[in-house]
N, C-alpha and C positions, 0 to 999 in steps of 0.2 A: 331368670335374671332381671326381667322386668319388672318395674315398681307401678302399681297401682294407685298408687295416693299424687297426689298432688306435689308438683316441684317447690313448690311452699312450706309443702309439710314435711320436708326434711330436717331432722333434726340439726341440733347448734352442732357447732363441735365440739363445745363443752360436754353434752352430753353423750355424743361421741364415745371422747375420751375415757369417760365412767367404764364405757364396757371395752375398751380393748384390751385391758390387761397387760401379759407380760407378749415380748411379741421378736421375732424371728425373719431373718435375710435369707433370701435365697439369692447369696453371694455366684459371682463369679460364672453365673450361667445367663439369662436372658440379656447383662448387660455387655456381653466375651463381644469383642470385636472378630466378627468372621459368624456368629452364631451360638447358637445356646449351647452347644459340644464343645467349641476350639478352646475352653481352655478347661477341658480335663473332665467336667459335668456332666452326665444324659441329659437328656431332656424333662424337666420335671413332671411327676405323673401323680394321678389322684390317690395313689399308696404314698405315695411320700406326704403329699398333703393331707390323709386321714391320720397319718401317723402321730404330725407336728399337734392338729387338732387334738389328738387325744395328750398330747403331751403336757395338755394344761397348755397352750396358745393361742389366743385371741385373732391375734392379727399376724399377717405376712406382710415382709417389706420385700416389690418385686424389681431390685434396679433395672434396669430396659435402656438397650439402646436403641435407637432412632435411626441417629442420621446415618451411620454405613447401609442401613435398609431403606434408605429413600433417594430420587434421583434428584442430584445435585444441583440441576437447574429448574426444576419445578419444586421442589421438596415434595412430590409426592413420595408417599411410603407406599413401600412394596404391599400391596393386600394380600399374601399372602404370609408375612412379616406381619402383619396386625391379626392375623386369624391365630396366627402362632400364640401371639400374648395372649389374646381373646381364652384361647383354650385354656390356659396356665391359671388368668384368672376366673375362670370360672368354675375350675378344680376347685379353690379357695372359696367361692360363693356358695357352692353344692354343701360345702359344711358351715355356712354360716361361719365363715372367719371375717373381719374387716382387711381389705386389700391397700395398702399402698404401692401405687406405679407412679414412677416417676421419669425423667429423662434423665438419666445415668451421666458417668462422666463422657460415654461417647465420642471421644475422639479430643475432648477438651475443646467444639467449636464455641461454647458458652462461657461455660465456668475458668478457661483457662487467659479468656479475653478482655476481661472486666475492665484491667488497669487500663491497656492498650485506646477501650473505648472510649474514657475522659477527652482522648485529643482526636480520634479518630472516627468522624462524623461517619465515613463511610461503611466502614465495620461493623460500626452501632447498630445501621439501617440493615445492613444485610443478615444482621444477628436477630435485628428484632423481628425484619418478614422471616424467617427460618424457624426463630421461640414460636411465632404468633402461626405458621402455617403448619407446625408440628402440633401444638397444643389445640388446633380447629379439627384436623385428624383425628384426633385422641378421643377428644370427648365428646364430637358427633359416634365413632362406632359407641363409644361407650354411656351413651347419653342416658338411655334406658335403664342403666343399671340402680338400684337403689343405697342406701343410705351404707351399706356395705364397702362399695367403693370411695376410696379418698385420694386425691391425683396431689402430686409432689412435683413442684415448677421445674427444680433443677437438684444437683446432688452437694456437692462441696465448693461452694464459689468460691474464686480467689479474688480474696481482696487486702490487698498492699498498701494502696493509696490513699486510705483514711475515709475520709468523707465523702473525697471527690471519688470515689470506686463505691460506696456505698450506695451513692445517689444512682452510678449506673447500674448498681446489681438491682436497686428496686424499682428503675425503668423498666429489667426484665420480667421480674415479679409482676409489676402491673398489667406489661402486656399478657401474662400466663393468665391475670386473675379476668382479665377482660374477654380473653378471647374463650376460655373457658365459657363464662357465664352468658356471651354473645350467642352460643349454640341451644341454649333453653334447655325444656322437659327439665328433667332430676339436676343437670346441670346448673342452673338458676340458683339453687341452694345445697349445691353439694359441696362438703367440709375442703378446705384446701391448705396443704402445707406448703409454707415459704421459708426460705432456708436462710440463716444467720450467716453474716460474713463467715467465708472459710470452715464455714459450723463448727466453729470455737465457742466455746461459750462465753471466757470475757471478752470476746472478740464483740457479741453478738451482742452483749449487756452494753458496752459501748457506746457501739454504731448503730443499732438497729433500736432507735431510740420510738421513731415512729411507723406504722405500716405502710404498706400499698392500701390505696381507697378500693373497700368494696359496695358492691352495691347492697348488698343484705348482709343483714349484721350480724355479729357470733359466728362465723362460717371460717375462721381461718383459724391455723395450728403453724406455730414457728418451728422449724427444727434445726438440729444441732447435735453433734459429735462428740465421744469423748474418750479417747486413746492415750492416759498418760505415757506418755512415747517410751522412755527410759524401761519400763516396764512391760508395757503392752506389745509397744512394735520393733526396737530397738534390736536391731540382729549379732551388732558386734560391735567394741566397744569403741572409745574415740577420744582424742585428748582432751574434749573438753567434758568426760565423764563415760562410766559406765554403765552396759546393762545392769536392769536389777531383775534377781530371781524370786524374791523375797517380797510380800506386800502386806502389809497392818500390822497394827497392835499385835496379833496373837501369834505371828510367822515370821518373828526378827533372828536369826542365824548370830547364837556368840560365837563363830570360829568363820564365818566368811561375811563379817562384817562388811565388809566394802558392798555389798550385793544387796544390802539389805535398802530399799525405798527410802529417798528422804523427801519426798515430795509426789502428792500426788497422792497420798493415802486418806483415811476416811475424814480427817478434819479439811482435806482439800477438797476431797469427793462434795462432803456438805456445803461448803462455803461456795461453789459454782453452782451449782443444783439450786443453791438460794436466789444466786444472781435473777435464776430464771422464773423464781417463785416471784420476787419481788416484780423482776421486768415485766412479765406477762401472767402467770396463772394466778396470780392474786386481782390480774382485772379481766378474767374468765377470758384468758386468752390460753390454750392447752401447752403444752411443749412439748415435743417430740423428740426423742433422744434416739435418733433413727439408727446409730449406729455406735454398737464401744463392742471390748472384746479383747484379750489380750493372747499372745503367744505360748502353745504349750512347747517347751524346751528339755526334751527329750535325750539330747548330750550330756545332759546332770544324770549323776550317776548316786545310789544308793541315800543317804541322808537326805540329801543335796535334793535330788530329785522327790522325793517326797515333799518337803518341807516345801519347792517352788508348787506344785501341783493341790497343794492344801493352801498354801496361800491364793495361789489362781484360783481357786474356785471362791475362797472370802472374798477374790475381787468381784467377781459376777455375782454374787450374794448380796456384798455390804450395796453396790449399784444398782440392783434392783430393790432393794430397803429403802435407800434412800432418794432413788426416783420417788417409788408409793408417797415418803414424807412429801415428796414437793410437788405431786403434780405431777409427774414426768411421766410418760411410756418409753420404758426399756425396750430396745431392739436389738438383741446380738447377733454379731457379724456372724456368717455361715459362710466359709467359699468352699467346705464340700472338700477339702486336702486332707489328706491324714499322717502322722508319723511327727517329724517334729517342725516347729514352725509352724501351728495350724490352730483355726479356733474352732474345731467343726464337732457340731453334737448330733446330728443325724447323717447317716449312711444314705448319699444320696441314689445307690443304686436299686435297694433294697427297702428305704424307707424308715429301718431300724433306726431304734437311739443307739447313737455309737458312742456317748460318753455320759452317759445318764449320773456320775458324781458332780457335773456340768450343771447339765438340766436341772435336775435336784437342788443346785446351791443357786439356781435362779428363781425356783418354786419356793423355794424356805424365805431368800429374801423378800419374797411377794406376799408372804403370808399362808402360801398354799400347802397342805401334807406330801412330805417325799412319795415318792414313788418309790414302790418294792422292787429289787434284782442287784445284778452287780455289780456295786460299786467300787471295784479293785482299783489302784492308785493308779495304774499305769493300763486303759483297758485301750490299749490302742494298736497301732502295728508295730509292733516291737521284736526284734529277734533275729532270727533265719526268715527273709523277705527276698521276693526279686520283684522287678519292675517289670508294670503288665503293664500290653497297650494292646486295647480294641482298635482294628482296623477296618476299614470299610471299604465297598467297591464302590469308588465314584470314578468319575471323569477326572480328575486332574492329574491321574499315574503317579503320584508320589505321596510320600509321607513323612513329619520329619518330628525328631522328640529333642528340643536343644537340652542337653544334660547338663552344662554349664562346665565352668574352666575351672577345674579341681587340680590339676598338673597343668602352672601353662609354662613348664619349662621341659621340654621333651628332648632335651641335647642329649643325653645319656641312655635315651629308651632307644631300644632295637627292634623290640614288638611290643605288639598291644593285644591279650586273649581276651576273649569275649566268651562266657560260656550263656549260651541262648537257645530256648524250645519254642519251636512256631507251631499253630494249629492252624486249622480253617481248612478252605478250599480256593482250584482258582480256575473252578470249571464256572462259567457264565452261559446264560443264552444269549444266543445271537438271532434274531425274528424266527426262533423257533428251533435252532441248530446249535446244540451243546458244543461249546469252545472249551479250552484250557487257553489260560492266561499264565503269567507268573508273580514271583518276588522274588525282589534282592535285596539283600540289605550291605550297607557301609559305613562306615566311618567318617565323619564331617573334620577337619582344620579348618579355617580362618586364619590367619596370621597377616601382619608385615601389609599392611593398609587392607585386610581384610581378602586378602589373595584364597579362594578355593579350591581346596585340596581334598583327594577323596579317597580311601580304598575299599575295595569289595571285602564281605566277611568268603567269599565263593561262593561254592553251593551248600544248600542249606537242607540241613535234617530235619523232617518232620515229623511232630509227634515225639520227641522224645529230646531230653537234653543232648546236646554238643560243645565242645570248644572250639570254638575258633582264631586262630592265630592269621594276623595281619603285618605283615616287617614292617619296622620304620626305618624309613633311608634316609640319606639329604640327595641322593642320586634320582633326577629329576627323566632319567631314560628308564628306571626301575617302575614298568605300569604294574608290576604285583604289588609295587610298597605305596603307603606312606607316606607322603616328602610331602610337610607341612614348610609352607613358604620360610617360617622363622620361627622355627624349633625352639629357639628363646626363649620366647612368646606369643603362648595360643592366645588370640581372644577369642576363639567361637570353639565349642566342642559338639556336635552332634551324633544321631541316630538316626541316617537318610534310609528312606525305603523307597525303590522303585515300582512299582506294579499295573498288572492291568488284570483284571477281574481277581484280583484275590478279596477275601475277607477271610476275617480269624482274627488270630492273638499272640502277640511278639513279647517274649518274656526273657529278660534280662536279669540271670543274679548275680553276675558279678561283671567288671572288668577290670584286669590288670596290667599294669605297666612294665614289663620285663627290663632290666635294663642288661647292657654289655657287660656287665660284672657278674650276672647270675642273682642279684637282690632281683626280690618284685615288691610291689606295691600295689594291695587293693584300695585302688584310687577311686572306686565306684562299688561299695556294697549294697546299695539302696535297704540296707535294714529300717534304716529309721525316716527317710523320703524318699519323696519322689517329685520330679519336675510335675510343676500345676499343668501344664498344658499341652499339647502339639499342633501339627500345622496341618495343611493337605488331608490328607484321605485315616489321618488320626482323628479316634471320637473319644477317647479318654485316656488317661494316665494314670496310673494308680498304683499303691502296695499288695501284695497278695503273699501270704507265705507260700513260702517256696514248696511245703510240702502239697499245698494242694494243687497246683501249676496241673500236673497230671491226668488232674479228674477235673479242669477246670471249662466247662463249656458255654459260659457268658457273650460269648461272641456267636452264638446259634440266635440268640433274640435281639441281643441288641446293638449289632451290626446290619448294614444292608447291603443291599447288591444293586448299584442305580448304572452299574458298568454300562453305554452305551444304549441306556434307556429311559432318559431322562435329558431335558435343556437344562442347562444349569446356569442361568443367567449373570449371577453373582457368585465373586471370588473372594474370598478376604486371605489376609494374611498378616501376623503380627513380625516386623522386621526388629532383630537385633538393633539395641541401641533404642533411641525415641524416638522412630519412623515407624508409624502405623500404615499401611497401604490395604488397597484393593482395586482387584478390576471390575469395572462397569462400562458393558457397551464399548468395549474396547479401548478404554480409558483410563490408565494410571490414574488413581487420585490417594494421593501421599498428603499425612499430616506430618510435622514434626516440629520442637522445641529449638526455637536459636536464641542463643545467650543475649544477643543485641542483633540489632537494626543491621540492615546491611546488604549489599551483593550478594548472593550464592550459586554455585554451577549447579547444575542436575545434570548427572550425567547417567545412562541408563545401556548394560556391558554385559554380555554374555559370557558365560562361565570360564569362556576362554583369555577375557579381556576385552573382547574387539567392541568396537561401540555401536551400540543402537541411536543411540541418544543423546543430542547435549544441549545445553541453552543457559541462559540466564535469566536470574528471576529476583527481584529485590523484596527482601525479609524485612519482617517486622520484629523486634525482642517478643517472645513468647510463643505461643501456637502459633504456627502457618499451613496453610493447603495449597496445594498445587495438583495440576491435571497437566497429562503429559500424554500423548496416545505411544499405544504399546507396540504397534508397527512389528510383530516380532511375535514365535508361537517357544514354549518354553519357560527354563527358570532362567531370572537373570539378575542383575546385582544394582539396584538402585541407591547411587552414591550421590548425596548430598554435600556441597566442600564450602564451609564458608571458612578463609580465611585457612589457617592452620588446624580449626577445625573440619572435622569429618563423622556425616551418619553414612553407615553402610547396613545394607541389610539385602535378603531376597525377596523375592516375586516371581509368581508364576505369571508368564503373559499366555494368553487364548485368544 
């Protein structure tokens, strides 16, 4: 990993740029708040990165989060949180790829603060020792590395405020480029990307008229975004327009016209891509187009779904064509989901290319020869599917999959069936002396200000399919039922697991809604998704046909067993709503989004209600943090109240 030549003699970034080609995220894993598992990912491994190599890719783009892995009043990072990246990137080095790592959105203490810092001296200062003691971190462990690595300041800034947010996003930029280069060896002249307002591109042609000063010259790469929304991320539709399934010239629908792209196709592709040509790579400055990637939409049926799936792949085509015209390196989004709503071209378990019509129409736009095998229009998880989730033994006794609120009107239902197959084991050692452990699983409500409601599935069949029926009541003395606070309206739906030493794999293919009339309703087929993430002692989420469940033993390798043999000093957890939490050192620390400036209570209530917690804490419009200690051992409900407004969500306190 170490470079031998002189930190002088690293090349520009122009020339850089020549060799990275077409180039690939590994979304949704090192930057998961909680760990590189919590939302649905393994751990990346050097078969998945020989695979992407041979896949015709230059380079990995590796977003990284930071700050949940560092202690909040030192910012030291966890070391063993930096051995972790360490490894990931040096998979990447071993094949001679160029590595981009950067500081992810992480929690939004950066990118989410920009505007805020125009008037808020204090902010600024605590943002910029945080930038500058994260980025001294970084590129002392990785100082040695050679011309391979390329460090990335920040991910998506937001910038609202024109000029005056401009000015502060490149005070952070300066401090990245400084402190960077303040640590020597290879750092001295190692390539660095610094990111365009909001990485919009007219954003970025705009505002980002001049750079941050470096000390050596040709060393920096701008980067920037590009998701035409309506088409790429756009989930449903909205009065002021709709999804489109349809993109370019060659994939316009005469019979669902409305669907068909009016904006954002290849003369708009060209027209920004030039902005960047003209702003920077025509004065050898590169441009990094670190992230685009659009939705495959899987609910389209027969014509329909053809025609969106041939146009999706022109879009990843005509984008990587038209980067090559301008100078640009393509990066396609990867977060590693499959079924629908997903951009993902390699099986992150496995390694395999899971959409190679994908891959392929980013190779052809590049210039490169296809790759032979099969490119079937729909080669995804499509069909007769259930929901698999790897479980692991650790120390926190729970696990949880939120499914999301598909019926939140439950007045009519009487029961709810579950039919589900568990494997694994829940025999542990204990300093030498075989235990049994168990599991249970239940059923999650929320309702009526987020009130927790829960019922058991019972006892559970192993090894083989079961149904299981749960009554729903509104009779609050019924502990066999049900009784969701406001049957109404559900806001929370989950899949809670209790346990202690199990590991295996919890497989879900259907769940139905019965109602008092004898109608059902499969309100949960998971044919065509699956939730990206889970919580606790969950290490992936995923499709699996249903016929193979049976024969299916992926939870022997890559599950563990850390049941009561292991410290586990940090907790994360992703809470319903926009409160992010975790424990450290016994210390609630909660970020979350308030609409405006203001009072707000934190109030912190075990499952019962009763309170742990309360106080008051005055908000700023935008991200805010707070630390709270957790006084308390258990899950409990961290409510947030500013005004009429309300975040609620869970946490586990230790």
């Amino acid at each position: 990993m170490k470079s031998s030549i002189l930190a002088q003699d690293l090349p520009t970034a122009k020339s850089i740029a020549a060799e990275m080609g077409i180039a690939w995220n590994i979304g949704n894993t090192m930057e998961a708040i909680g760990g590189p598992t919590s939302w649905g990912n393994p751990v990346p491994t050097q078969q998945l990165i020989d695979s992407v190599k041979a896949a015709g890719f230059n380079t990995i783009r590796i977003p990284c989060a930071w700050d949940g892995n560092a202690d909040q009043v030192t910012f030291e990072i966890s070391p063993a949180w930096m051995a972790q990246v360490k490894q990931v990137v040096d998979y990447c080095i071993k094949d001679s790829l160029f590595v981009i790592l950067n500081i992810h959105w992480d929690g939004g203490w950066l990118e989410n603060k920009i505007d805020s810092c125009v008037t808020n001296a204090t902010m600024r200062q605590r943002i910029q020792a945080k930038q500058g003691a994260y980025w001294r971190q970084i590129a002392t462990a990785f100082r040695d590395y050679d011309r391979h690595l390329i460090f990335a300041g920040t991910n998506e800034p937001n910038v609202k405020n024109g000029a005056a947010s401009m000015e502060v996003l490149k005070f952070f930029l300066q401090t990245f480029i400084d402190t960077v280069r303040a640590t020597g060896g290879n750092n001295a002249s190692r390539t660095l990307v610094i990111q365009g307002p909001n990485t919009a591109l007219e954003d970025t042609y705009k505002l980002m008229t001049s750079l941050p000063i470096d000390k050596i010259a040709d060393r920096l790469m701008v980067e920037v975004h590009y998701y035409p929304y309506q088409f790429c991320l756009m989930e449903q539709d909205a009065e002021w327009g709709k999804v489109f399934y349809y993109w370019g010239k060659y994939y316009k629908s005469t019979t669902d016209t409305d669907r068909n792209a009016t904006w954002g196709e290849e003369s708009y592709t060209d027209s920004v891509f030039n902005l960047m040509k003209v702003q920077f790579t025509d004065k050898n400055i590169p441009v990094l187009l670190g992230e685009f990637g659009a939705m495959k939409r899987l609910t389209l049926k027969d014509e329909s779904l053809t025609r969106h799936i041939l146009s999706r792949r022109y879009f990843y085509e005509y984008v990587c064509s038209s980067s090559k015209r301008h100078g640009i390196i393509p990066v396609a989004w990867d977060a590693g989901g499959k079924g629908d709503k997903t951009m993902t071209i390699f099986d992150r378990r496995t390694g395999a290319v899971y959409d190679l019509g994908l891959l392929n129409a980013m190779r052809h736009g590049w210039g490169m020869p296809k790759l032979e095998g099969d490119t079937s229009l729909v080669q995804v998880e499509a069909g007769n599917n259930s929901l698999k989730i790897l479980y692991s033994a650790k120390d926190s006794l729970w696990g949880q999959v939120n499914l999301g609120v598909v019926r939140p009107d439950m007045t009519t239902c009487d029961s709810i069936i579950v039919r589900a197959y568990v494997n694994g084991k829940t025999e542990y050692d204990s300093a030498g002396v075989s235990k049994y452990g168990y599991l249970s699983l239940s059923l999650v409500t929320m309702s009526n200000n987020w009130v927790w409601r829960e019922a058991s599935l019972g006892k559970l069949t192993m090894n083989d399919w079961a149904n299981y029926s749960i009554p729903v009541s509104t009779d609050t003395l019924d502990t066999n039922a049900l009784v969701p606070a406001d049957p109404a309206k559900i806001d929370f739906f989950a899949l809670q697991a209790y346990s202690a030493g199990y590991r295996g794999t919890i497989y879900i293919d259907w769940i139905v809604f019965k109602s008092s009339n004898g109608t059902s309703d499969t309100a949960y087929s998971f044919n065509l998704n699956a939730p990206e993430e889970g919580e606790g002692n969950v290490d992936a989420v995923m499709l699996i046909s249903t016929g193979a469940v049976a024969g299916d033993q992926e939870w022997t390798t890559t599950t563990t067993s850390k049941w009561l043999t292991s410290t586990v000093p940090y907790r994360a957890s992703i809470i319903p709503g926009t409160i992010h939490a975790f424990i450290y050192n016994g210390i609630i620390h909660a970020t979350w989004n308030a609409p405006v400036s203001g009072n707000v209570k934190i109030m912190l209530k075990d499952l019962q209600g009763r309170s742990i917690y309360s106080g008051m804490v005055r908000a700023s419009a935008g991200m805010n943090s707070l630390k709270i200690p957790a006084g308390y051992s258990g899950m409990a409900l961290l409510q947030i109240q500013q005004g009429i407004r309300k975040f609620t969500g869970k946490v586990v306190c230790r």
